[in-house]
PyMOL CGO cylinders between C-alpha atoms (Angstrom):
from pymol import cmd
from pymol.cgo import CYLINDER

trace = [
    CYLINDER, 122.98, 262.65, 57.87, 124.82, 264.10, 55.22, 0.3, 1, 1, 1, 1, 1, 1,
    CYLINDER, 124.82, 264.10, 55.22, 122.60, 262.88, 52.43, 0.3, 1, 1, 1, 1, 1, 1,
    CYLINDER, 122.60, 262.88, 52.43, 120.51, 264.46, 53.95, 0.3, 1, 1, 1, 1, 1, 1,
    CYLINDER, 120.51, 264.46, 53.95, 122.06, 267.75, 54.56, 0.3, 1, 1, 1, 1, 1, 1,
    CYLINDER, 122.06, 267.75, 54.56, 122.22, 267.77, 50.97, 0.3, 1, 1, 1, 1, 1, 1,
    CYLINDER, 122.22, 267.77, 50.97, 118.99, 266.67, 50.03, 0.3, 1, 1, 1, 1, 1, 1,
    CYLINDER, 118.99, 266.67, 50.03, 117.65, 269.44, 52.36, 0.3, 1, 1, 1, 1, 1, 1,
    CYLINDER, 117.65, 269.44, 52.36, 120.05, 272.14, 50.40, 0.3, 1, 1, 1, 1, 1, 1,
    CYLINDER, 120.05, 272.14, 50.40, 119.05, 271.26, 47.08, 0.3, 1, 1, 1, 1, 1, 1,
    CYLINDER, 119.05, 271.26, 47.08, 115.44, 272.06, 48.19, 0.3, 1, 1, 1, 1, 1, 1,
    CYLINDER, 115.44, 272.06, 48.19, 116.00, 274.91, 49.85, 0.3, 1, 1, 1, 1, 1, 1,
    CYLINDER, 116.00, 274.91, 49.85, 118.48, 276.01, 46.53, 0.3, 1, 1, 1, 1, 1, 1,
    CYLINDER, 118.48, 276.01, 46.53, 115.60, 275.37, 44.66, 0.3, 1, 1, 1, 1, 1, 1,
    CYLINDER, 115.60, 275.37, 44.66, 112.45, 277.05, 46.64, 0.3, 1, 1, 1, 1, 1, 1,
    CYLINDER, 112.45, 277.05, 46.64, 115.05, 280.57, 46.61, 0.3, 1, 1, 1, 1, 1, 1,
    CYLINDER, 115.05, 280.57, 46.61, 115.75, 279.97, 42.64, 0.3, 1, 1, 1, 1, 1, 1,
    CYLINDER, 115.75, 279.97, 42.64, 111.59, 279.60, 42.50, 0.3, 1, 1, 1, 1, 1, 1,
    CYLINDER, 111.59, 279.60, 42.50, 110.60, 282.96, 44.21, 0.3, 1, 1, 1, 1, 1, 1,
    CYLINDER, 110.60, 282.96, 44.21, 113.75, 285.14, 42.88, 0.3, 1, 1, 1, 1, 1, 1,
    CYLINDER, 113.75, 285.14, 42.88, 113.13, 283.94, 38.91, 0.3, 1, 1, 1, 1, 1, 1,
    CYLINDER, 113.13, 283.94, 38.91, 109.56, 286.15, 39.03, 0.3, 1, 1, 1, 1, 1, 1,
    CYLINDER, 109.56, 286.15, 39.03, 111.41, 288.98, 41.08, 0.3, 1, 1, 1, 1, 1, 1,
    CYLINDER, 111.41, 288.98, 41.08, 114.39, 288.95, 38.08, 0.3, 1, 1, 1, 1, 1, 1,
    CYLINDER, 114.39, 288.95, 38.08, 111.55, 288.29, 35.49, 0.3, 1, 1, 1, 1, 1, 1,
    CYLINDER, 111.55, 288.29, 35.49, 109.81, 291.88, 36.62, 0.3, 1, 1, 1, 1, 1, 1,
    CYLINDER, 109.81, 291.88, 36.62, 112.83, 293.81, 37.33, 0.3, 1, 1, 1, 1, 1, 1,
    CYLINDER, 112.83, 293.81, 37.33, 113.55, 293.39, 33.97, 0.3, 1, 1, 1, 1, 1, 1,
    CYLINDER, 113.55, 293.39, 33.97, 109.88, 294.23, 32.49, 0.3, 1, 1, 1, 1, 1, 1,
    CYLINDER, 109.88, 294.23, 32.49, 110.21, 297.43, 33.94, 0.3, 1, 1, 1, 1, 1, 1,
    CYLINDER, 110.21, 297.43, 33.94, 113.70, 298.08, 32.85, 0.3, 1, 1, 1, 1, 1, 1,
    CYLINDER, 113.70, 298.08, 32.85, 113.06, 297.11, 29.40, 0.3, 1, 1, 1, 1, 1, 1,
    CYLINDER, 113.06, 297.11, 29.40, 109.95, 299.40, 29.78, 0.3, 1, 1, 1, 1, 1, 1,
    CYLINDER, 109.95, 299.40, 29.78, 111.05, 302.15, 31.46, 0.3, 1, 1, 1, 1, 1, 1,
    CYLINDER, 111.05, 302.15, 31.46, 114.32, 302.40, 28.33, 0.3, 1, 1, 1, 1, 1, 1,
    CYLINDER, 114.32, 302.40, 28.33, 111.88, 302.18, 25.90, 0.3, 1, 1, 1, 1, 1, 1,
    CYLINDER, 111.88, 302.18, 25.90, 109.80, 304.85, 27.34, 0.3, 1, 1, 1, 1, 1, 1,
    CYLINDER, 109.80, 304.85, 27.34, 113.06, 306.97, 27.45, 0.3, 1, 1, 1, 1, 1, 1,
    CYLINDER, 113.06, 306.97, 27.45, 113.89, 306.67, 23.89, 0.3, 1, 1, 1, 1, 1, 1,
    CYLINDER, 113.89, 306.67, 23.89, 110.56, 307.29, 22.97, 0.3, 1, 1, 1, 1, 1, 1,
    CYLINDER, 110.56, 307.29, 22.97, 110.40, 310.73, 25.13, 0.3, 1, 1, 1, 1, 1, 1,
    CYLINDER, 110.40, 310.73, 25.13, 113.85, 311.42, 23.13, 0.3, 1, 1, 1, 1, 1, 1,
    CYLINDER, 113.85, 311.42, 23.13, 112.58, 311.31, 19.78, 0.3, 1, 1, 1, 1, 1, 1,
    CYLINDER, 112.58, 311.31, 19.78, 111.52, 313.79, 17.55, 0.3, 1, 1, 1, 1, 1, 1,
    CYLINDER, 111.52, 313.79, 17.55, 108.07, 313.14, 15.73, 0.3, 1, 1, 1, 1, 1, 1,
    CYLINDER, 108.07, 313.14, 15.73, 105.72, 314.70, 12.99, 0.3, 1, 1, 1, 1, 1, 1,
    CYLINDER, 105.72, 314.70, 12.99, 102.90, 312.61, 12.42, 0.3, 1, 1, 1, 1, 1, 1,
    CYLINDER, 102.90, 312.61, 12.42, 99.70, 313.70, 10.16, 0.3, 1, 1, 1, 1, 1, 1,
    CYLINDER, 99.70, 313.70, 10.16, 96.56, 312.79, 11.78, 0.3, 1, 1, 1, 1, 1, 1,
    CYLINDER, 96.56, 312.79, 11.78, 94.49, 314.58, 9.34, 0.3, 1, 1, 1, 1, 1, 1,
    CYLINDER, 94.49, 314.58, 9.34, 93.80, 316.77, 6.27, 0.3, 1, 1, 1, 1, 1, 1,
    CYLINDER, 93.80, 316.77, 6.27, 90.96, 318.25, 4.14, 0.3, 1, 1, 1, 1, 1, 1,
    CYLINDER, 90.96, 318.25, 4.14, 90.20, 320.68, 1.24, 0.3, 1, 1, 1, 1, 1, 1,
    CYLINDER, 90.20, 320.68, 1.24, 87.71, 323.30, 1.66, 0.3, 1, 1, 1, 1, 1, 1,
    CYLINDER, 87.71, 323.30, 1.66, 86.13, 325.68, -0.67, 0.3, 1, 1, 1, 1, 1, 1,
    CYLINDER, 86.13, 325.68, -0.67, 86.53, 328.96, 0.36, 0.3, 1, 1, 1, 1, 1, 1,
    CYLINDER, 86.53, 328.96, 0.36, 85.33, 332.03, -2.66, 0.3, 1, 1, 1, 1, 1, 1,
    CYLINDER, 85.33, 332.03, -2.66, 86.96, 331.20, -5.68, 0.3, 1, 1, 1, 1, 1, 1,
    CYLINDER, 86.96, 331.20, -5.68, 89.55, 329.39, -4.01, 0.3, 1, 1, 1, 1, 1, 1,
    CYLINDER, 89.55, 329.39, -4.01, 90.38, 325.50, -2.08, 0.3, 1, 1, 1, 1, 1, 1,
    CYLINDER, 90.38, 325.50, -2.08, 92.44, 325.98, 1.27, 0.3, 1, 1, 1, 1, 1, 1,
    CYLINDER, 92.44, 325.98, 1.27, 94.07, 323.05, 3.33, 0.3, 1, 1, 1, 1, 1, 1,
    CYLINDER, 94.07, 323.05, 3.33, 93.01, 322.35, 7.02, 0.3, 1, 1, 1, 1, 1, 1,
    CYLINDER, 93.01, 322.35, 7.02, 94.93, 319.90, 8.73, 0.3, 1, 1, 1, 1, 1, 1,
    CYLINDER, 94.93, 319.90, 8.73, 96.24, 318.69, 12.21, 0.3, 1, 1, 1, 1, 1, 1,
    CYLINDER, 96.24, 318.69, 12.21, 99.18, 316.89, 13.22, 0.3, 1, 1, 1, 1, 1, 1,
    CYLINDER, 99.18, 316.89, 13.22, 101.15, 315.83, 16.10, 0.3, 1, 1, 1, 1, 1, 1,
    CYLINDER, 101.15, 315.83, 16.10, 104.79, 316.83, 16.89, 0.3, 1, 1, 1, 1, 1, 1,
    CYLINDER, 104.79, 316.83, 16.89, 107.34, 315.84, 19.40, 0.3, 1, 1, 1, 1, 1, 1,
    CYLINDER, 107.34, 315.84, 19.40, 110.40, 317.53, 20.83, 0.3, 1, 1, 1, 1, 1, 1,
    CYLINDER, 110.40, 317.53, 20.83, 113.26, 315.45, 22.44, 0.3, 1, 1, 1, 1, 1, 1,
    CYLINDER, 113.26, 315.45, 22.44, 115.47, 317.15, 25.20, 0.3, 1, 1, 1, 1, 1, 1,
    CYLINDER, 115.47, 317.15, 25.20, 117.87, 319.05, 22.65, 0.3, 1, 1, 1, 1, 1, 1,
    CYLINDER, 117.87, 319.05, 22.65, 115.34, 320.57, 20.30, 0.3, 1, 1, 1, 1, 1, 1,
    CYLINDER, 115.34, 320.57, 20.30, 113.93, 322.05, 22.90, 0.3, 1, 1, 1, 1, 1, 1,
    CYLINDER, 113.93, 322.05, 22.90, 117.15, 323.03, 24.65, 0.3, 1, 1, 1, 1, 1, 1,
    CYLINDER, 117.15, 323.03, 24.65, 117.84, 324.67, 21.16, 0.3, 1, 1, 1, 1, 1, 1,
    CYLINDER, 117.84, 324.67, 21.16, 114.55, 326.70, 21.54, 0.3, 1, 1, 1, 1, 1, 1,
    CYLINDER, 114.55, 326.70, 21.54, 115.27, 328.34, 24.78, 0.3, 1, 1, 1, 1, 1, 1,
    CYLINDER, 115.27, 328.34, 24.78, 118.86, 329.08, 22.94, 0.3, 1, 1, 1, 1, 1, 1,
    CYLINDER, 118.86, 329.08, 22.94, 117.51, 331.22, 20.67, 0.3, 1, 1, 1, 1, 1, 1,
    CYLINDER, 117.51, 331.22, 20.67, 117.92, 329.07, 17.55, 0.3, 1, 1, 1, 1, 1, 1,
    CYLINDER, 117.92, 329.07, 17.55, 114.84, 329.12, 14.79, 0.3, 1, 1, 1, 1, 1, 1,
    CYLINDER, 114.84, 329.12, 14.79, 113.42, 326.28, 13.76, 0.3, 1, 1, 1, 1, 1, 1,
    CYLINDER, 113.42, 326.28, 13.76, 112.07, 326.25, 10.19, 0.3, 1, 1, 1, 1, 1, 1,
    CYLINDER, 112.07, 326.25, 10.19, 109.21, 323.67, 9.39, 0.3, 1, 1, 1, 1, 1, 1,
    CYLINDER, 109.21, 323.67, 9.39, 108.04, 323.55, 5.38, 0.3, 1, 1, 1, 1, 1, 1,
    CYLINDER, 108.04, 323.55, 5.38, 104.28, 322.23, 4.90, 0.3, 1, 1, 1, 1, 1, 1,
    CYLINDER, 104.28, 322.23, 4.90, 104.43, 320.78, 1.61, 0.3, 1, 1, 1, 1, 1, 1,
    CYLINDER, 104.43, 320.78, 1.61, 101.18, 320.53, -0.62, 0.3, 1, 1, 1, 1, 1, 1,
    CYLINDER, 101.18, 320.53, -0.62, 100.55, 318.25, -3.77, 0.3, 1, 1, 1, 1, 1, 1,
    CYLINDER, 100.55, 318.25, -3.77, 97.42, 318.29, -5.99, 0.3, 1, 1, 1, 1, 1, 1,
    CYLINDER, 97.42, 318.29, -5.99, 97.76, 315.66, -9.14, 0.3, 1, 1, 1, 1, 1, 1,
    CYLINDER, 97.76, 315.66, -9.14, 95.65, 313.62, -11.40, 0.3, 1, 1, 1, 1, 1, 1,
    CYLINDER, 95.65, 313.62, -11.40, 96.48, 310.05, -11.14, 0.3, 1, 1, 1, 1, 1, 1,
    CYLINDER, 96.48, 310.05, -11.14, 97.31, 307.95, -13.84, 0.3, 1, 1, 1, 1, 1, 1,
    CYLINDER, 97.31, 307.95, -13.84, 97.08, 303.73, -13.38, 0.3, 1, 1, 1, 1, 1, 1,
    CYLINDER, 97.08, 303.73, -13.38, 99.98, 303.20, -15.99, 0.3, 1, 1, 1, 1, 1, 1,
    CYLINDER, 99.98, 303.20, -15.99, 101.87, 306.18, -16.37, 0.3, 1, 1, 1, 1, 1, 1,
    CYLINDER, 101.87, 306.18, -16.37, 102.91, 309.91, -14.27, 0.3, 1, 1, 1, 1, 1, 1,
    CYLINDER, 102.91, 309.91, -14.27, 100.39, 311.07, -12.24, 0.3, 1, 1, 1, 1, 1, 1,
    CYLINDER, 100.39, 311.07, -12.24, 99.55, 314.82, -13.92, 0.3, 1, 1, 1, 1, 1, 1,
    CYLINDER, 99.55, 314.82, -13.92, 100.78, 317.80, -11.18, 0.3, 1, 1, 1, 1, 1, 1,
    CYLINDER, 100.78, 317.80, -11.18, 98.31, 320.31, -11.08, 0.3, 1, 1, 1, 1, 1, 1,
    CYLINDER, 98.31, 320.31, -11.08, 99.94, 322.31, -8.18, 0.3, 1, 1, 1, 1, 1, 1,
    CYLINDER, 99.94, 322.31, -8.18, 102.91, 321.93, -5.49, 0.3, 1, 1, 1, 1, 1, 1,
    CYLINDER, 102.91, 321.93, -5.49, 102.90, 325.05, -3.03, 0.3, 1, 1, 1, 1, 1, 1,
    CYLINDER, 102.90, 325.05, -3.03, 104.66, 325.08, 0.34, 0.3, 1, 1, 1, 1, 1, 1,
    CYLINDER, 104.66, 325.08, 0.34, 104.18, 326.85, 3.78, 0.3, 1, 1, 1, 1, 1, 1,
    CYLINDER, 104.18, 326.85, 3.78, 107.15, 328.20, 5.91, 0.3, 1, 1, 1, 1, 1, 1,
    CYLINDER, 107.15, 328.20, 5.91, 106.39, 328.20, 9.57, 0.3, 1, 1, 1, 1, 1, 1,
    CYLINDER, 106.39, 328.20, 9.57, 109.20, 329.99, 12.08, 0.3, 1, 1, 1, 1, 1, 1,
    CYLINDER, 109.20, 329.99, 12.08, 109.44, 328.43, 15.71, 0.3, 1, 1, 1, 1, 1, 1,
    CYLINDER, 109.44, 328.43, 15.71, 111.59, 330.59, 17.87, 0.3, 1, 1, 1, 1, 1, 1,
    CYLINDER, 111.59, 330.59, 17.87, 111.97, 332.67, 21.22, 0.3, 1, 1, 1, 1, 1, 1,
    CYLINDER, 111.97, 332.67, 21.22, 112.33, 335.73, 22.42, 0.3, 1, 1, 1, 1, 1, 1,
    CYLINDER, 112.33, 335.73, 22.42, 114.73, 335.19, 25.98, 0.3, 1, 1, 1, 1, 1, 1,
    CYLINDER, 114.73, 335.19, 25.98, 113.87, 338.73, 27.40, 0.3, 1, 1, 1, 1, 1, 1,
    CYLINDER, 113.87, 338.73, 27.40, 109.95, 338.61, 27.01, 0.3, 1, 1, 1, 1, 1, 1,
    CYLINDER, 109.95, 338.61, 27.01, 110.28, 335.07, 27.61, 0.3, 1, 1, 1, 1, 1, 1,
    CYLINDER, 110.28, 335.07, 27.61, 107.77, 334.26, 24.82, 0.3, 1, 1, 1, 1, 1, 1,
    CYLINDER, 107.77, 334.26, 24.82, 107.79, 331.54, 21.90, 0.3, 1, 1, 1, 1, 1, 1,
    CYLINDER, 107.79, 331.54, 21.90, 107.28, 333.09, 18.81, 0.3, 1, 1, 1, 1, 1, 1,
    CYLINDER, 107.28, 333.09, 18.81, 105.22, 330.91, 15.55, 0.3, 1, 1, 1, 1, 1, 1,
    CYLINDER, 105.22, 330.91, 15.55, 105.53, 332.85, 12.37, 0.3, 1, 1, 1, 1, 1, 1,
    CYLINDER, 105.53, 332.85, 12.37, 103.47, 332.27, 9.35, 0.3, 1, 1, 1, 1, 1, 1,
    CYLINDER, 103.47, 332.27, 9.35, 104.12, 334.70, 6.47, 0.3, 1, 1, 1, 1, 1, 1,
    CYLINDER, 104.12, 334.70, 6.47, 103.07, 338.36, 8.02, 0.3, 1, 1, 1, 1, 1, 1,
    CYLINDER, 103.07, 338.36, 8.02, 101.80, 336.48, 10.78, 0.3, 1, 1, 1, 1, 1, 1,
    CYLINDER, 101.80, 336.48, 10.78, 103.19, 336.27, 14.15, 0.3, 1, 1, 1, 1, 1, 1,
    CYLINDER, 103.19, 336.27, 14.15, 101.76, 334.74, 17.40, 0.3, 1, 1, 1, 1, 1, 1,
    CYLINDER, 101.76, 334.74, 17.40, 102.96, 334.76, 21.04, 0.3, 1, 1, 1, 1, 1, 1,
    CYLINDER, 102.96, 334.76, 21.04, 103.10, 332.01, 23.68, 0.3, 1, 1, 1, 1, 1, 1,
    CYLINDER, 103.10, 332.01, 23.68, 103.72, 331.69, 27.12, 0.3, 1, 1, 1, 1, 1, 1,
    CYLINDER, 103.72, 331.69, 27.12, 104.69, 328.10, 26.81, 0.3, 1, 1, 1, 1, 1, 1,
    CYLINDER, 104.69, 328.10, 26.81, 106.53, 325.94, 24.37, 0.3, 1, 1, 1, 1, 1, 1,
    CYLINDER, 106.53, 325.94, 24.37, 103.67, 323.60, 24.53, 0.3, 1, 1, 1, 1, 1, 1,
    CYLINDER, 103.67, 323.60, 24.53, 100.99, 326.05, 23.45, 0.3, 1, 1, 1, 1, 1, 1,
    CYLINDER, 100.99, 326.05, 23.45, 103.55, 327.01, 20.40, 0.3, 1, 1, 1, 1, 1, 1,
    CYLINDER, 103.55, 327.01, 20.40, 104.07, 323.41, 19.50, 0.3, 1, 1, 1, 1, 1, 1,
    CYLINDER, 104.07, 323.41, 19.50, 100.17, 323.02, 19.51, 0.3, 1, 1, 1, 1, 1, 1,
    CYLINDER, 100.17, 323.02, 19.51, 99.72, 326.17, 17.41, 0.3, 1, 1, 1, 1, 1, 1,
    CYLINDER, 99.72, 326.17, 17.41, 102.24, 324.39, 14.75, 0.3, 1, 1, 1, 1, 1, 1,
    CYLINDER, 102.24, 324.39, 14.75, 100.19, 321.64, 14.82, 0.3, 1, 1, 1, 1, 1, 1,
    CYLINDER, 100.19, 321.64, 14.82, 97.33, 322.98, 13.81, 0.3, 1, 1, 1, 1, 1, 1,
    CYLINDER, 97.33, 322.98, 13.81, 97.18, 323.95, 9.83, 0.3, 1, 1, 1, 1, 1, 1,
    CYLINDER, 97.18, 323.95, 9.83, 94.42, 326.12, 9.14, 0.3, 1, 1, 1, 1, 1, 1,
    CYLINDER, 94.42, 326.12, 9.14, 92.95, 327.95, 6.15, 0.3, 1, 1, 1, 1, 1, 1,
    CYLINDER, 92.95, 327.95, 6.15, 96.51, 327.32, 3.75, 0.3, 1, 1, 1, 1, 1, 1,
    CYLINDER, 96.51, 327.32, 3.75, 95.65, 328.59, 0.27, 0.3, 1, 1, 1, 1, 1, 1,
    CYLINDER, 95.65, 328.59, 0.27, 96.62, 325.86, -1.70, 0.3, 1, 1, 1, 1, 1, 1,
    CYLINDER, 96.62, 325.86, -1.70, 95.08, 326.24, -5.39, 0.3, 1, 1, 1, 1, 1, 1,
    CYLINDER, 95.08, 326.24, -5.39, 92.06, 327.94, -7.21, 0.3, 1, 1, 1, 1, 1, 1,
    CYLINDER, 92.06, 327.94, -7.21, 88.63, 326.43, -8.62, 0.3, 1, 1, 1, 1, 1, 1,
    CYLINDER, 88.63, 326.43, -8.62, 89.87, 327.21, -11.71, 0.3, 1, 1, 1, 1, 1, 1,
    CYLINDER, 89.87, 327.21, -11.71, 92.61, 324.69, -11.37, 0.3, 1, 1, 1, 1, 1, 1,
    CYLINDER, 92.61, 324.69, -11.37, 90.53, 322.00, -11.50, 0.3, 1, 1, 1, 1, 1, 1,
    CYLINDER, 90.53, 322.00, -11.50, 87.95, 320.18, -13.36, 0.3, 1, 1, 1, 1, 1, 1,
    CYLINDER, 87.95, 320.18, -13.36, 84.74, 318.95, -12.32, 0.3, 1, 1, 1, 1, 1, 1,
    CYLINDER, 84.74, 318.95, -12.32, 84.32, 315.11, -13.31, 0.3, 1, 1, 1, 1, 1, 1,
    CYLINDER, 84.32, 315.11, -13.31, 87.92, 314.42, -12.79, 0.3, 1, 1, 1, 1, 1, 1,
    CYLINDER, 87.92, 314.42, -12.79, 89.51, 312.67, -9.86, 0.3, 1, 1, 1, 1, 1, 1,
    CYLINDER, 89.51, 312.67, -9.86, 92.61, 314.12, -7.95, 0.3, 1, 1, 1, 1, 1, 1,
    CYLINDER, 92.61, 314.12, -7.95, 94.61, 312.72, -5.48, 0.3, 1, 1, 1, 1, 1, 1,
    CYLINDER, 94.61, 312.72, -5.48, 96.18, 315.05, -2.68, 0.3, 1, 1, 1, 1, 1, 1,
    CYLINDER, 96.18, 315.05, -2.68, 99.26, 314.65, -0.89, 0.3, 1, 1, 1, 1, 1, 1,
    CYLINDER, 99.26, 314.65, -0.89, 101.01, 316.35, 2.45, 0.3, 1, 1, 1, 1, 1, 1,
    CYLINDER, 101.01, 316.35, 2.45, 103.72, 316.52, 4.08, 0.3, 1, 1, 1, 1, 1, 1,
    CYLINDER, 103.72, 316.52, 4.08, 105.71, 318.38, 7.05, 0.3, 1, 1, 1, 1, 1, 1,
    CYLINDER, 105.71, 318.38, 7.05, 109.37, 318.41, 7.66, 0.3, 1, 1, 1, 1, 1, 1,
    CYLINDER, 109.37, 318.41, 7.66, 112.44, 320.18, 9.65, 0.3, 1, 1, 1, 1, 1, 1,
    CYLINDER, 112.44, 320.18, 9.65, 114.02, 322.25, 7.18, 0.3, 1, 1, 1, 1, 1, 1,
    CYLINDER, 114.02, 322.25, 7.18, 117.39, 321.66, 8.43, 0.3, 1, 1, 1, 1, 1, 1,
    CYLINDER, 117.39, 321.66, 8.43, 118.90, 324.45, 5.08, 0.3, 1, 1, 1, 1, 1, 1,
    CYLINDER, 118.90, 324.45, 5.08, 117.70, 326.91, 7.55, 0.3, 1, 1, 1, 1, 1, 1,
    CYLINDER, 117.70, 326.91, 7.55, 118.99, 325.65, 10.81, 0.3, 1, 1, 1, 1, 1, 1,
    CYLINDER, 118.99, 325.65, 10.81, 122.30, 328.21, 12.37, 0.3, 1, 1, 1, 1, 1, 1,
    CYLINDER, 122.30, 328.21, 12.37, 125.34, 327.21, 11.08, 0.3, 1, 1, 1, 1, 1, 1,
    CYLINDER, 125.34, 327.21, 11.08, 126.20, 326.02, 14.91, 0.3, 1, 1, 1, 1, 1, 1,
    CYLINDER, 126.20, 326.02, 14.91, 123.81, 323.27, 14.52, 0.3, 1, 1, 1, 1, 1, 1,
    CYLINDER, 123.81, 323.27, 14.52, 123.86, 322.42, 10.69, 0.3, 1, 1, 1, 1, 1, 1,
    CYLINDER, 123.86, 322.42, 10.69, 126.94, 320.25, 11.30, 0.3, 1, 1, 1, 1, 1, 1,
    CYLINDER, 126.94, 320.25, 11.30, 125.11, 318.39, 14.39, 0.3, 1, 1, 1, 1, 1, 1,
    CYLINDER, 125.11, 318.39, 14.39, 122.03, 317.56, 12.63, 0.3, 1, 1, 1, 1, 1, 1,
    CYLINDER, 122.03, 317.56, 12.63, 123.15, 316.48, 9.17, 0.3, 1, 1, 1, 1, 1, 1,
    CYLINDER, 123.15, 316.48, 9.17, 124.23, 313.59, 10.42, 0.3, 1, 1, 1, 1, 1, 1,
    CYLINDER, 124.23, 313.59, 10.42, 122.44, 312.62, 13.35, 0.3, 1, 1, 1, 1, 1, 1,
    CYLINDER, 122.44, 312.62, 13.35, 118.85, 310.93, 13.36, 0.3, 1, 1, 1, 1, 1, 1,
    CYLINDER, 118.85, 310.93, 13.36, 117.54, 312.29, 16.47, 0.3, 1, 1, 1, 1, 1, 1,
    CYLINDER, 117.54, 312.29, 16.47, 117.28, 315.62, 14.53, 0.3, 1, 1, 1, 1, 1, 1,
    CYLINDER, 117.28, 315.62, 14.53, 115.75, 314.18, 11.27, 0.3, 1, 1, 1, 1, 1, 1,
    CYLINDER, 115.75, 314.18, 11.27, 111.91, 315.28, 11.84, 0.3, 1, 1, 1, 1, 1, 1,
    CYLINDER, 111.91, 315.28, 11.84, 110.04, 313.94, 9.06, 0.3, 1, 1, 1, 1, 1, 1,
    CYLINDER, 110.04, 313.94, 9.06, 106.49, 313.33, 8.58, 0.3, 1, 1, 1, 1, 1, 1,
    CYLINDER, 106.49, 313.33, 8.58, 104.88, 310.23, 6.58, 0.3, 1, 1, 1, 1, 1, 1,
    CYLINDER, 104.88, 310.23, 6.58, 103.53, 311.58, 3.24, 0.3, 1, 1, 1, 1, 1, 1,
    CYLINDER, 103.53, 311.58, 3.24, 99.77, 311.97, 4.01, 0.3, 1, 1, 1, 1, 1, 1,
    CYLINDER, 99.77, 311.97, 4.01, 97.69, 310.87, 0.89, 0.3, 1, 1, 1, 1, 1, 1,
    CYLINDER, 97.69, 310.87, 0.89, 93.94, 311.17, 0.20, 0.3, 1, 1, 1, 1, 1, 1,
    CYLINDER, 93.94, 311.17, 0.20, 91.22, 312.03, -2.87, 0.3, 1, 1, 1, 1, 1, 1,
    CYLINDER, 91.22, 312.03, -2.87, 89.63, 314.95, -2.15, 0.3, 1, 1, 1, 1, 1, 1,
    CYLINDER, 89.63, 314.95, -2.15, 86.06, 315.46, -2.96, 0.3, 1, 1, 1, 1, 1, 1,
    CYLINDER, 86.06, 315.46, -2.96, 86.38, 319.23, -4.36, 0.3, 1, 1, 1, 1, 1, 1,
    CYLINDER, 86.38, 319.23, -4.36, 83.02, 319.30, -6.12, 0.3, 1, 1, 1, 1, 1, 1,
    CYLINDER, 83.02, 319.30, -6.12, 80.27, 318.73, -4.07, 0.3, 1, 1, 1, 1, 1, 1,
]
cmd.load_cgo(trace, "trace")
């Protein structure tokens, strides 16, 4: 009898072990999952999905598009009041197999990110220009989207040579408020950097 008492437990022991293993086994899918998912929705992004030159007059401008993400305390930081500085960075070279690449031009774009508490607007600045959101999500898309940037005249270039063109898009924490500065220097989750976006552009057509 008690053999078989034992026999009987064993069995039982391991038909539970069978059915809880798969219950464990998902729990921890979707834990594993549902982390990652956090940490991604925490990070700060700028990734270049895009970029051309166009002739326009006497003169080649950049178009481009890109996609940025806020975690939780950039955009607490917004609805502070803080500015948030982003440089677009422009490079137009010759390149050379076995030696420096030529520069023909480097030019830069500032653009200003902020918001204005008691017309509860977000504010994107561009030079002289200024444009007015009622969400952050409209601003961010507005940053996103580069559009007629003045980057070098026809007369900088040659026709029969090939160029290679290179962006990129960054958090300029030099301007960030004092406040922050000694937050973000150090930290990663502020570090918003974009790959360095590379192409040859075909500027005579």
């Amino acid at each position: 009898m008690m053999a078989f008492s034992m026999r009987y437990y064993k069995k039982t022991k391991k038909i539970i072990l069978a059915c809880l293993l798969p219950l464990f086994a998902a729990m921890l899918f979707f834990s594993v999952n549902a982390i990652a998912a956090n940490v991604l929705n925490n990070v700060n992004s700028i990734n270049i999905k895009s970029a051309e030159i166009v002739p326009v007059e006497e003169n080649y401008v950049l178009n481009a598009e890109a996609e940025i993400k806020f975690n939780d305390d950039l955009q607490e930081a917004i609805l502070k009041g803080f500015e948030l500085n982003f440089l677009i960075e422009f490079q137009l070279v010759t390149p050379h197999k076995y030696w420096f690449d030529d520069e023909i031009v480097t030019v830069s774009q500032r653009i200003i990110l902020g918001y204005h508490a008691l017309s509860r607007q977000f504010l994107v600045i561009r030079g002289e220009q200024q444009k007015t959101f009622s969400t952050l999500d409209d601003a961010i898309a507005e940053l996103e989207s580069i559009r007629d940037f003045k980057v070098f005249s026809k007369s900088e270039v040659e026709k029969g040579l090939v160029y290679k063109a290179a962006l990129l898009m960054r958090l300029d924490h030099n301007k960030l408020p004092k406040a922050l500065q000694v937050d973000t220097i150090s930290s990663d989750e502020w570090k918003m950097l974009s790959q360095r976006y590379e192409w040859s552009p075909s500027l005579f057509k």
